[in-house]
N, C-alpha and C positions, 0 to 999 in steps of 0.2 A: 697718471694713467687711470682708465678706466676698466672694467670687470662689466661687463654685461652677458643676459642672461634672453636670448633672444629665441621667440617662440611661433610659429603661425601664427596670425589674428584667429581668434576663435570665430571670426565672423565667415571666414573662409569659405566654399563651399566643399565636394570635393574635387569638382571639372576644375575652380580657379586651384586647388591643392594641385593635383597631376599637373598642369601648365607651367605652377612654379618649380617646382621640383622635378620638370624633367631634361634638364642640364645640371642635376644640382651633383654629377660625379665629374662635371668638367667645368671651364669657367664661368657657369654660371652663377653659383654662389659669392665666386670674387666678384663678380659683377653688385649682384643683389644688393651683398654687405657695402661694398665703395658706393653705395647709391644711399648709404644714412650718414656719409661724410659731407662735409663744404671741402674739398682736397684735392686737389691734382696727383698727390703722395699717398702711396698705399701706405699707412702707419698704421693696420692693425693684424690680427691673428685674429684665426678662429679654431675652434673643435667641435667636433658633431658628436653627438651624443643619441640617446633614444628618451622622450620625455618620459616615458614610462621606468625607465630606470633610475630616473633622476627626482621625478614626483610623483605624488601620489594620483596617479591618472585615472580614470572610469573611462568604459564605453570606448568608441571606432577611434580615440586620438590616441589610442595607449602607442601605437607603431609612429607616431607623429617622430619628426625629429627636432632636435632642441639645441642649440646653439652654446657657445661659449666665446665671447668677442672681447678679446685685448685691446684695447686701441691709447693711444696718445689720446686725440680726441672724445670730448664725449657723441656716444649717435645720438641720431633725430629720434624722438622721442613717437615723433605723429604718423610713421609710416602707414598706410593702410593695408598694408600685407603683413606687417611683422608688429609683432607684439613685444616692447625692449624693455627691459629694465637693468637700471647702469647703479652704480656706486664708483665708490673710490678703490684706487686698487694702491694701496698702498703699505704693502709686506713691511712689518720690523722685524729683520733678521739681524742674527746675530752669530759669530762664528764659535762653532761646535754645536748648531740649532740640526738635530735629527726629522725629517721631514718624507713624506710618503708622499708619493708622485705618480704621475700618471702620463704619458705623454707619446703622441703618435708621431711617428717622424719617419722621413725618408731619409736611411741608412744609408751612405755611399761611403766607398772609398777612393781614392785619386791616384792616377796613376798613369805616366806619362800626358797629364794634362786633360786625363779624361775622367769622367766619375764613373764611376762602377757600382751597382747596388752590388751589397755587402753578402748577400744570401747568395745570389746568383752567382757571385767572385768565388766566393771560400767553396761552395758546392765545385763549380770546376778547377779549381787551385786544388781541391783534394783528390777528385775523380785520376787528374793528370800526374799530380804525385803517385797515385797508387799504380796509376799504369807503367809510369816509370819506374819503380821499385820493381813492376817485372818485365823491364825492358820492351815497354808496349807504346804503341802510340796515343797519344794523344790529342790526335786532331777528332773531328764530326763532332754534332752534336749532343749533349747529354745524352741522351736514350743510346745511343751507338755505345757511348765511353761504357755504361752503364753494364750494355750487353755484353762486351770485350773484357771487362774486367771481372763479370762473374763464368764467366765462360774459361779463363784463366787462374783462377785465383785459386793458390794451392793452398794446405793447411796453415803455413807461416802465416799468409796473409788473414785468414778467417782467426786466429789467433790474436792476432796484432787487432784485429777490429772489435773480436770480444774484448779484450785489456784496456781499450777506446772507450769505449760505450760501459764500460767495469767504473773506470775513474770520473767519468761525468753525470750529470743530469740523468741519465737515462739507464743505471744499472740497473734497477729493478727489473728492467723488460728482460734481463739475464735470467728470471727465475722461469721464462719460459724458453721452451725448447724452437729456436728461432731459425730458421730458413737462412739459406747463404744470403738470397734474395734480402730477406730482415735484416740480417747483419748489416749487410749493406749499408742498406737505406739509415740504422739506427747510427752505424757510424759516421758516416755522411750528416748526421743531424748532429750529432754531438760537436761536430766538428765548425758547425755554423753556430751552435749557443756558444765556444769557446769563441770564435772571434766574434762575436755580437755583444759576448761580455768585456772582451779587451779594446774592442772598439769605443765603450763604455766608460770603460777606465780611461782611456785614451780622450774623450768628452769633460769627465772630472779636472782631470787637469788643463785642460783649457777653458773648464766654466765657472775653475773655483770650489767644486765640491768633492769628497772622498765617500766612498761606500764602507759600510760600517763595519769592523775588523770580524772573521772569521763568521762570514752571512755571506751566504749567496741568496740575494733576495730579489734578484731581478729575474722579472719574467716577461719572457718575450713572446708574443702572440698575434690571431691574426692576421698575419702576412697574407697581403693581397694586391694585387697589378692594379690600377687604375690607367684604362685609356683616357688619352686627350684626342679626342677624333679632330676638333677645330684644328687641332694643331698640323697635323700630317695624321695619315692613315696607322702610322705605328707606331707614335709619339704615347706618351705616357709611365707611369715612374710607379715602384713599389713601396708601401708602408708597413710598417710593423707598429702594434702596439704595444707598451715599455710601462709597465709598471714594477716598484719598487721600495727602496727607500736613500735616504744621501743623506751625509751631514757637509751641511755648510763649512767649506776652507776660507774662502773669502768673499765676501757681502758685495762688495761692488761686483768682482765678475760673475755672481751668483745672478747679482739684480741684475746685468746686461742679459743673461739669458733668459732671465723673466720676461723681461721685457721686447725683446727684440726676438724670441727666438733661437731654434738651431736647426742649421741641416736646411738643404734646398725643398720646392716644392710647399712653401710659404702659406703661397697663394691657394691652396689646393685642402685646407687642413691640417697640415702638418705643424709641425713647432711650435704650438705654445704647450708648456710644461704648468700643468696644477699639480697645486701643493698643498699639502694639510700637516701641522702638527702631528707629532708621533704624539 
C-alpha cells in the first residue's frame, strides 16, 4: 500500500485553482484522483484536509486544500495539476497497540434493506418515542414532531430529559437555566452521541479494535449533508468527523480496515481512518 500526500501544483494560477476545485464536493475529486492510476478499479481512499492545518503555510495558499491518498497502487508522480508525494504505507501493529485516530465517515444504519444515516434515524426514533410516551403522533416532519412535543410535554417529561442530558456528554449545559425548547434540543443531542458511540462499539467489533476501558474519548464533529447534484437533484449523503483513540483486538481485521476502508461513500472522502501512536 501506498500513503500519499497530494497538493495543488504550486504553478497553479487562481482561474486554473477555481476550474479544478469546482466539483471538488461531488465526483469530481473521484475523477481527478482515478486519473493518477493505470486502473479500471477504484483501489484507493482519500481525505481532505486544509494545508494550512497540516504545514507550515505563508500567504493566499494557507485555505488551499491538501489531500491524503490510500491506494494499492502507487500514483503518477508527473501530474501537472497535482503535486504527489507517496511512500510506503506499511503499519506494524500489534495486538493491545493504543492508537489515536481520526476518520471521516458516512454513519448509516440498515434497516429493512435500506441505509439510514445514523443522526437523522436516532433524532426521529427519539422525537417518536417521546410522543408516544405521551400518546401523541408521530407522523410530519421534524419541525412538526418538534412543535407537538413541546407544545405537550408536561413536567414528567422535562424531568426525564434533564436526567438525559444529566448522564451524558452534555450535563454541564445543566448549570444553566435552560428553556423547554434547550431541553429539548440538548436531549435530542445526547441521545444521537449515545448511538454514535454504540454504533462505534458496534464498528470495534467488526474491525478488530476495543476502546480503551472507562474513557469516553470519541468525539464526534462536523456533521454536514453533502449534495450529489450529477447524481439526481436530491442525491447526496452525511459525514461526521470521528476522532479518538482504539486499541488493537486484532491485526488482520484492523489492517482490512486500514486498508479498504469503512462505511459507504468511499468515493466521496470518507473511510480512510489515520493513525498515530499514543
Amino acid at each position: 500500500m501506498y500513503l500519499s500526500r497530494v497538493r495543488l501544483h504550486p504553478s497553479m494560477d487562481s482561474t486554473q485553482l477555481a476550474s479544478l476545485l469546482r466539483d471538488r464536493k461531488g465526483y469530481g475529486l473521484h475523477r481527478l484522483f482515478w486519473g493518477l492510476f493505470d486502473s479500471k478499479k477504484r483501489n484507493f481512499l482519500f481525505r481532505e484536509e486544509l494545508a494550512a492545518e497540516q504545514l507550515t503555510c505563508q500567504g493566499k495558499r494557507r485555505a488551499d486544500p491538501l489531500y491524503y491518498l490510500l491506494s494499492a497502487q502507487e500514483p503518477q508522480q508527473d501530474s501537472p495539476l497535482l503535486q504527489v508525494e507517496s511512500k510506503r504505507y506499511e503499519p506494524k501493529l500489534s495486538t493491545g497497540d493504543r492508537l489515536s485516530f481520526k476518520l471521516r465517515v458516512n454513519a448509516v444504519v440498515s434497516r429493512n434493506g435500506k441505509r439510514h444515516d445514523i443522526v437523522m434515524d436516532t433524532q426521529r426514533s427519539w422525537l417518536q418515542q417521546e410522543l408516544a410516551a405521551l400518546n401523541l403522533s408521530g407522523e410530519g416532519d421534524k419541525g412538526s414532531c418538534k412543535r407537538r412535543l413541546l407544545e405537550h410535554a408536561d413536567d414528567t417529561r422535562l424531568i426525564a430529559w434533564k436526567s438525559q442530558i444529566e448522564k451524558g456528554p452534555f450535563g454541564h449545559r445543566l448549570e444553566y437555566r435552560l428553556k423547554r425548547s434547550e431541553l429539548l434540543e440538548w436531549a435530542m443531542k445526547t441521545a444521537v452521541e449515545v448511538a454514535i458511540f454504540r454504533w462505534w462499539l458496534r464498528q470495534g467489533e467488526r474491525h478488530g479494535f476495543g476502546l480503551p476501558e472507562n474513557e469516553t474519548s470519541l468525539q464526534a464533529m462536523a456533521y454536514q449533508k453533502h449534495h450529489l447534484p450529477e447524481k439526481n437533484r436530491n442525491a447526496g449523503f452525511n459525514s461526521l468527523d470521528l476522532s479518538g483513540e482504539v486499541i488493537v483486538r486484532d491485526v488482520d481485521k484492523f489492517k482490512e480496515l486500514l486498508f479498504d476502508g469503512t462505511g459507504p461513500a468511499k468515493a466521496f472522502g470518507c473511510g480512510l481512518m489515520m493513525i498515530r501512536r499514543v
